[in-house]
Steps between C-alpha positions, in 0.01 A plus 500: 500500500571888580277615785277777341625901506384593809465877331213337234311430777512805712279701277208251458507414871465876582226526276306228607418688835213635493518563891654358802228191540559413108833410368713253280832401665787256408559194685920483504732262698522784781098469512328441839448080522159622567421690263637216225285244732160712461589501110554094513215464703226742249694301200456135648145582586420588187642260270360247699169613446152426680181404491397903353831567336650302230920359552785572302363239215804363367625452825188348648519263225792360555446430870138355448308521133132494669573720783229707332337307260587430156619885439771588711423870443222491748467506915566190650246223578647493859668729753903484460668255682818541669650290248406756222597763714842397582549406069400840433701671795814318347452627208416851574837508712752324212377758297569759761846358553599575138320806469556670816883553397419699184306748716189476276254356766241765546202502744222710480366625864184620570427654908833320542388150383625340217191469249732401162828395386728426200826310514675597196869458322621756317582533098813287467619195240496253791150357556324377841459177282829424439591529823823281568425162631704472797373888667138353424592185701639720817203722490281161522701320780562872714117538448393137586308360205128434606435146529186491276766622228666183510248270385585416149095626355623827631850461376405392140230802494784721630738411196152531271615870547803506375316626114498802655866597457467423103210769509735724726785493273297529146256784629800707732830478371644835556591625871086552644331521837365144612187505687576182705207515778219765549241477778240711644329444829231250426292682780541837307397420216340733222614838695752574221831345691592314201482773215680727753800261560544432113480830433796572670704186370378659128629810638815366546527298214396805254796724690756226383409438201404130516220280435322306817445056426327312751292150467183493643190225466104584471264728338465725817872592525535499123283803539651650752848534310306542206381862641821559634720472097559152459449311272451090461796435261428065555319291650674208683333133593673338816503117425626206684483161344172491682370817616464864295406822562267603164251698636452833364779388223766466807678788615614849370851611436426881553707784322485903591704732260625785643318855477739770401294778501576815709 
């Protein structure tokens, strides 16, 4: 993949500034380690989720099914482990690996601490999905796969994930902005953080011309996007020969068109 025009960017970072203590930036290879660390760190926290704030559901599935309850969509039952938070901090940092190059990480900073974030790829025909085999393996052994990821439950629930690529490739075909993880500081929440980070990535997205696609899981964050343009395009059950995730019909493939207005 292209890294993103760096001039496309420009104008919606300047005008996400509403003073020196608020501001959008973008997270690049030449980024301070840590200022990418704080954004890891705000991710991992809050896909792992607690006992007031509810995990990245998909993901929390996959690791444990009744980490809260029988709807993955809600807090947890019990406070993170390090096990969880080590899964979730691998994952938050593969997908910073292959976004981080494309120069479409983007952090939003509030009184200089990082309160949201989006780690996005830009509109192109290859997809995160279809990543080739052998760069996905050296991103897993550089990063150290976590050990709890080894354990064929987790392994077969992993794979269980995999329908999301025919969703991808039916739903976004043409060259789009992919929406691959978006956080907001579980301690901050409901002080706008959220809207104000996606309105800058639909900013961005309406300046090029593209639609956003993302996959998200649960009523709560459903709404969220819901407010913010998309629009549930399918719903997708993860199964294992086993195991599913069913609840609230599975999880959303998500679709934003592009506004074109002036």
């Amino acid at each position: 993949m292209d890294p993103v025009d760096d001039d496309l960017v420009q104008e919606p970072l300047a005008e996400s500034r509403s003073n020196s203590n608020s501001r959008v930036i973008q997270l690049t290879d030449q980024s301070s380690k840590q200022m990418v660390e704080e954004v890891i760190e705000m991710m991992t926290v809050s896909f792992a989720g607690s006992t007031t704030s509810a995990p990245e559901g998909g993901l929390s599935w996959v690791l444990d099914p009744k980490a809260s309850g029988d709807d993955p969509s809600l807090p947890l039952l019990e406070a993170p482990s390090e096990e969880r938070l080590e899964y979730c901090q691998y994952v938050i940092r593969f997908i910073m690996k292959v976004c981080l190059p494309q120069r479409t990480c983007f952090a939003l900073i509030k009184e200089g601490k990082v309160v949201s974030a989006a780690l996005c790829l830009p509109p192109s025909n290859k997809e995160f999905l279809s990543m080739n085999p052998m760069y996905q393996m050296y991103l897993a052994m550089s990063l150290g796969v976590p050990q709890s990821m080894k354990s064929k439950d987790v392994r077969d629930r992993m794979k269980a994930l995999e329908v999301m690529k025919e969703a991808h490739e039916t739903w976004a075909p043409s060259p789009h902005w992919y929406i691959s993880a978006f956080a907001s500081d579980a301690k901050e929440q409901g002080k706008g953080y959220g809207r104000e980070m996606m309105e800058f990535i639909t900013t961005l997205a309406d300046k090029s011309g593209h639609s956003i696609y993302l996959e998200t899981y649960g009523p709560r964050n459903e709404r969220f996007y819901s407010r913010n343009g998309f629009e549930v395009k399918q719903r997708m059950v993860y199964k294992t020969e086993h195991e599913s995730l069913d609840k609230h019909g599975g999880a959303a493939a998500m679709l934003r068109l592009p506004n074109m207005e002036e």
